[in-house]
C-alpha positions in Angstrom: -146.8 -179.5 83.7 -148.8 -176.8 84.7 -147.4 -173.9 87.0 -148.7 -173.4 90.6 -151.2 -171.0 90.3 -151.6 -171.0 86.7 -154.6 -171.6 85.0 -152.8 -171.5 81.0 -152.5 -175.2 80.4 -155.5 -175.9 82.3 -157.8 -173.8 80.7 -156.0 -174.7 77.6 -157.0 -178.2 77.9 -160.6 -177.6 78.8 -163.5 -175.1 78.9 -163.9 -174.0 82.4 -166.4 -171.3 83.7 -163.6 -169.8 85.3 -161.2 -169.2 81.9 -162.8 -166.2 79.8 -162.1 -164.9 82.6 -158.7 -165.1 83.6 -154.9 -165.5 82.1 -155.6 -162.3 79.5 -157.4 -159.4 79.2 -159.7 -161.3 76.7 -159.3 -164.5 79.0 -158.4 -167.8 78.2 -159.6 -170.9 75.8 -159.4 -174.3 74.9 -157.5 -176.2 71.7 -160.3 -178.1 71.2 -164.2 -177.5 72.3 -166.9 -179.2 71.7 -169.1 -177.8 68.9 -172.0 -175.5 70.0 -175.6 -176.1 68.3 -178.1 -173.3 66.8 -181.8 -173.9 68.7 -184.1 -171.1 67.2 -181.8 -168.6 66.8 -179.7 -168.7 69.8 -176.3 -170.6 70.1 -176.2 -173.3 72.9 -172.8 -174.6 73.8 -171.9 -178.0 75.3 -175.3 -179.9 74.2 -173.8 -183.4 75.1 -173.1 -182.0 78.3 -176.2 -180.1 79.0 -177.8 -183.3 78.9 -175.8 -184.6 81.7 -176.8 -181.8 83.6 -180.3 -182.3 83.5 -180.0 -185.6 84.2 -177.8 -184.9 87.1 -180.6 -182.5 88.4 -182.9 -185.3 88.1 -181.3 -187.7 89.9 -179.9 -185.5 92.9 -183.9 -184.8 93.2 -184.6 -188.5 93.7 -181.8 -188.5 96.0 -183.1 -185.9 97.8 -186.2 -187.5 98.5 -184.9 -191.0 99.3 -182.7 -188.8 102.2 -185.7 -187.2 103.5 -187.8 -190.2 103.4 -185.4 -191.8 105.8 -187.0 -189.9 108.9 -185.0 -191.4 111.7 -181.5 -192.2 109.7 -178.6 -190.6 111.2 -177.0 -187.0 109.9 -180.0 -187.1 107.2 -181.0 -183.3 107.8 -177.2 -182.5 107.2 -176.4 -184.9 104.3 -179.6 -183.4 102.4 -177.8 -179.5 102.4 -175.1 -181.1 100.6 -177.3 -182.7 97.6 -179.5 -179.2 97.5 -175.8 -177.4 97.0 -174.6 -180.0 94.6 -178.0 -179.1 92.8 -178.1 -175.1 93.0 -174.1 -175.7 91.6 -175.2 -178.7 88.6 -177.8 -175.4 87.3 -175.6 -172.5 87.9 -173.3 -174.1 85.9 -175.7 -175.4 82.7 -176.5 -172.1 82.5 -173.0 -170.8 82.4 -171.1 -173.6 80.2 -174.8 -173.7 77.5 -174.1 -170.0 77.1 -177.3 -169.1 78.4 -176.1 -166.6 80.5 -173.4 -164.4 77.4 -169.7 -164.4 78.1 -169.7 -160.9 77.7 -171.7 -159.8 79.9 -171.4 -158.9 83.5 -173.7 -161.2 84.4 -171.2 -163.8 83.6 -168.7 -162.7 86.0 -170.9 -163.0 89.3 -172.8 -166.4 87.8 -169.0 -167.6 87.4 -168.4 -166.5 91.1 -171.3 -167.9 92.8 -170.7 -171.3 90.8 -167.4 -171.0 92.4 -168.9 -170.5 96.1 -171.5 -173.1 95.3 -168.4 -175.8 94.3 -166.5 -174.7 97.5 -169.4 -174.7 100.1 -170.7 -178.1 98.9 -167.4 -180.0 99.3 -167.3 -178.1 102.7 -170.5 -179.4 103.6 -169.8 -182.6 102.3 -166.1 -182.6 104.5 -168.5 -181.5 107.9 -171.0 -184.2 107.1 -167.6 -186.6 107.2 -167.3 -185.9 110.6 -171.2 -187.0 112.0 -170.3 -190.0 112.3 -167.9 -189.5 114.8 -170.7 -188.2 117.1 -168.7 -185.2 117.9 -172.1 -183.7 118.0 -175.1 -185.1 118.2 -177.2 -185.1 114.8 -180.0 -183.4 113.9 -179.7 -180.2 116.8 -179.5 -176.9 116.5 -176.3 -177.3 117.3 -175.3 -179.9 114.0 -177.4 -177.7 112.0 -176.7 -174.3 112.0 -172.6 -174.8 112.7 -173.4 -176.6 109.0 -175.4 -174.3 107.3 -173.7 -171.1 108.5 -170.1 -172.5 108.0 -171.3 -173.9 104.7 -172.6 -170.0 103.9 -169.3 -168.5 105.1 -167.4 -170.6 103.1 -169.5 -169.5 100.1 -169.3 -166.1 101.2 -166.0 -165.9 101.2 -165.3 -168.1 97.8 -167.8 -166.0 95.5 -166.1 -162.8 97.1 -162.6 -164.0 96.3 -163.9 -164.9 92.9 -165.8 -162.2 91.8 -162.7 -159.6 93.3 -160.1 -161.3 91.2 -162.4 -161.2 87.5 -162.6 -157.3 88.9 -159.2 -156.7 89.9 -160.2 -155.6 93.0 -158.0 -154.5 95.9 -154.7 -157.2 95.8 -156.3 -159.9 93.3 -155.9 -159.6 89.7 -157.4 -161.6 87.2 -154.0 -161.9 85.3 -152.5 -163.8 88.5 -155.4 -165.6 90.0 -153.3 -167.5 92.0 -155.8 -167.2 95.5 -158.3 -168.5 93.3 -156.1 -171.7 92.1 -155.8 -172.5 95.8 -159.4 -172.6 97.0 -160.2 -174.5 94.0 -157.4 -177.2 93.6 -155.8 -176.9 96.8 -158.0 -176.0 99.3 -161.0 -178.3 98.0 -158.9 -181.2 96.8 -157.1 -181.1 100.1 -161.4 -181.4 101.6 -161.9 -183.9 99.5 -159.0 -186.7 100.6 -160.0 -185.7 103.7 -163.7 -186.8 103.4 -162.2 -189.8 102.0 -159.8 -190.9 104.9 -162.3 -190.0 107.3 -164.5 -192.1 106.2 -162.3 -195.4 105.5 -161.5 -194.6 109.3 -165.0 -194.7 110.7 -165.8 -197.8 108.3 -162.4 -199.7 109.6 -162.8 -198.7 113.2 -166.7 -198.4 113.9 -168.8 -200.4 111.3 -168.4 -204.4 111.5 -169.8 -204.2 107.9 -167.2 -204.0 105.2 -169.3 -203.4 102.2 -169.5 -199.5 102.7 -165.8 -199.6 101.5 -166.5 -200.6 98.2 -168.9 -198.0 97.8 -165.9 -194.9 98.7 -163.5 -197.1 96.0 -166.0 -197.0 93.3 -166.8 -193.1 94.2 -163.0 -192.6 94.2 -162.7 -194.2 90.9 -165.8 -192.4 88.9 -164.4 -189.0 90.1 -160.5 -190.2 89.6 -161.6 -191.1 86.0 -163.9 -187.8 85.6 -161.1 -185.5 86.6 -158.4 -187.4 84.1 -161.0 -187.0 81.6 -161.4 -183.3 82.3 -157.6 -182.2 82.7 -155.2 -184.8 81.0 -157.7 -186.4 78.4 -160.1 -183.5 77.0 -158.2 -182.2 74.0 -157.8 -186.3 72.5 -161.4 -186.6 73.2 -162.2 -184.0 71.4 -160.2 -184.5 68.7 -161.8 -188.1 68.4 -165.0 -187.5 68.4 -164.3 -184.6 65.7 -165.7 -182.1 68.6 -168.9 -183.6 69.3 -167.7 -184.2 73.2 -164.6 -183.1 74.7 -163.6 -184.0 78.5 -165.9 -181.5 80.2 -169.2 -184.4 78.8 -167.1 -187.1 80.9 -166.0 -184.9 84.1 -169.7 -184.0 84.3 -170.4 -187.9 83.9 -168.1 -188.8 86.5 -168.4 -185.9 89.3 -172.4 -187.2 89.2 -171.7 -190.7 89.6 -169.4 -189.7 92.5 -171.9 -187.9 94.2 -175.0 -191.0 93.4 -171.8 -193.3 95.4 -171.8 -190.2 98.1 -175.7 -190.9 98.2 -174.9 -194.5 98.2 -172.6 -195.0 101.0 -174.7 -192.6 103.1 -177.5 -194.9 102.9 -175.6 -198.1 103.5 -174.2 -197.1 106.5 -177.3 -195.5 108.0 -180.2 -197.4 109.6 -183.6 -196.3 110.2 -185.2 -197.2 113.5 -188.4 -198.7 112.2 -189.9 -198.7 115.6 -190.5 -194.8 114.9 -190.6 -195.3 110.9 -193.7 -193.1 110.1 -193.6 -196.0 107.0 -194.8 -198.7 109.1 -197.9 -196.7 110.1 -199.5 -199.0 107.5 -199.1 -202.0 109.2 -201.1 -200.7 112.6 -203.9 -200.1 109.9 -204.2 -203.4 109.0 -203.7 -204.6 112.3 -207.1 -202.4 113.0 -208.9 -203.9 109.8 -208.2 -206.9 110.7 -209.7 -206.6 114.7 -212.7 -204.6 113.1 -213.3 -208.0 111.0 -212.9 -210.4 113.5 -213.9 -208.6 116.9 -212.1 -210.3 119.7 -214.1 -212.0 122.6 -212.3 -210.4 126.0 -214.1 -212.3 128.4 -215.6 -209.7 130.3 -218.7 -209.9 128.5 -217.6 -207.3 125.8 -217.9 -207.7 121.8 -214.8 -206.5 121.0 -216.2 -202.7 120.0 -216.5 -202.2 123.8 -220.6 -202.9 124.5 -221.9 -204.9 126.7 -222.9 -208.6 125.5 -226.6 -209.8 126.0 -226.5 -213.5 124.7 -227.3 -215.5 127.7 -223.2 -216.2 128.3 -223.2 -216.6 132.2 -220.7 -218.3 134.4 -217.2 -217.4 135.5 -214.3 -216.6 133.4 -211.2 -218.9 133.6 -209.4 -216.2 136.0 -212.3 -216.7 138.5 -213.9 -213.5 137.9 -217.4 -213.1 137.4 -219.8 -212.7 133.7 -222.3 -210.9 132.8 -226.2 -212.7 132.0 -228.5 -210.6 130.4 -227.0 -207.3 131.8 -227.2 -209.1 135.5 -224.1 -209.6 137.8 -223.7 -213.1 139.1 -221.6 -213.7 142.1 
């Protein structure tokens, strides 16, 4: 079992961003890796994985523009800062784990810290987002919104900083003992995380008379449950398996993005557009219009329908009593 605060057996196990970069002076690696591939000249690590990234970055596009397309939903201008952080985070990190960006460089170290802020600040947007529903605030102000996006910054603020300090040895952290760092990332956003959870079991068992959203929290409970065992407990037999083509980062990848599609999914389930004020259904009054410009209604009043004046000999009273019209005269 691994220590508190140690990232040994963890980064043993598996290739984080975080392990050249901690443990040692010449940082920590895996038993087992996946093998890297040559693509002209330059050495790209993780290509299995690097393919779930981009199709993670597809897909949390489409997601952001279902939640965007949903003009009247409720909490969508919050929920859509989470998807845009889980996106800045899914690149940041191709970059880093492809070796893109070289381990050896200092460029590495704050790339490494602002994937770090970027994981911290999304599951703290995601955690704030758990708590719309509760109507604490009312969605969509400029209240909802900036407590979101500047608690959300803070958060990464303070996470890169911590980072970035202990890979420099600066002031009390030290990259030999990154305990601070362990925290925020296992304690501190696993402890978010079941929080978002129960929150949200709450407000489906106590406020929705619809049942269904629950199976969409057990199912994103279960990808990310399964991604994480893959990533921690699982990697090294993985890898060894599949004589290093994948190793457990391909599957914690796999499941973290299925987690967030059932975030994306639940969301939308519980959330109901008022179509009254759907901009959608502006359609629909077009071919209402079509259809009146076709067949021009008769009013009565000796209109056509476009609003001039009838001449066709019509003269007599209407069935409310009022007076026609008779070749532009006005019988009484």
């Amino acid at each position: 079992m691994a220590q508190f605060g140690d990232f040994n057996r963890i980064c043993k196990t598996v290739a984080l961003t975080v392990c050249p970069l901690v443990g040692t002076e010449l940082g920590l690696e895996p038993t087992c890796y996946s093998r890297s591939i040559e693509l002209q000249g330059t050495l790209i690590f993780q290509p299995a994985t690097i393919i779930i990234h981009v199709v993670a970055v597809l897909m949390t596009t489409l997601m952001i523009i279902h939640v965007r397309s949903k003009y009247t939903a409720v909490g969508r201008r919050e929920m859509v800062m989470f998807f845009y952080l889980y996106l800045l985070l899914t690149v940041v990190e191709m970059l880093l784990v492809s070796g893109i960006v070289p381990l050896v460089s200092n460029t590495y170290i704050y790339m490494t810290g602002i994937h770090t802020g970027l994981i911290t600040s999304a599951i703290w947007c995601l955690l704030i987002n758990g708590f719309i529903g509760y109507q604490f605030f009312e969605d969509g102000t400029v209240k909802s919104l900036w407590t979101i996006r500047l608690s959300s910054l803070f958060i990464f603020v303070c996470a890169t900083g911590l980072s970035v300090a202990t890979f420099r040895n600066i002031g009390p952290f030290n990259a030999l003992k990154p305990a601070p760092l362990w925290i925020l990332l296992y304690v501190f956003n696993g402890g978010a995380i079941a929080l978002y959870i129960c929150l949200q079991i709450f407000l489906v068992l106590n406020t929705l008379d619809d049942r269904w959203p629950l199976g969409d929290i057990a199912f994103g409970v279960a990808f990310y449950a399964v991604g994480q065992a893959s990533l921690y407990a699982f990697s090294v037999k993985i890898c060894d398996h599949t004589k290093h083509y994948i190793d457990g980062l391909f599957f914690g990848t796999i499941g973290t993005l299925l987690a967030v599609m059932m975030v994306y999914k639940y969301w939308d389930s519980i959330t109901k557009e008022d179509l009254e004020f759907s901009v959608g259904n502006k359609q629909h009054v077009w071919e209402v219009r079509d259809i009146e410009e076709e067949y021009p209604r008769q009013d009565g009043y000796g209109h056509d329908g476009y609003g001039h004046l009838k001449n066709d000999g019509y003269d007599g009273y209407n069935n409310d009593g009022r007076g026609g019209y008779n070749n532009g005269y006005q019988e009484y």
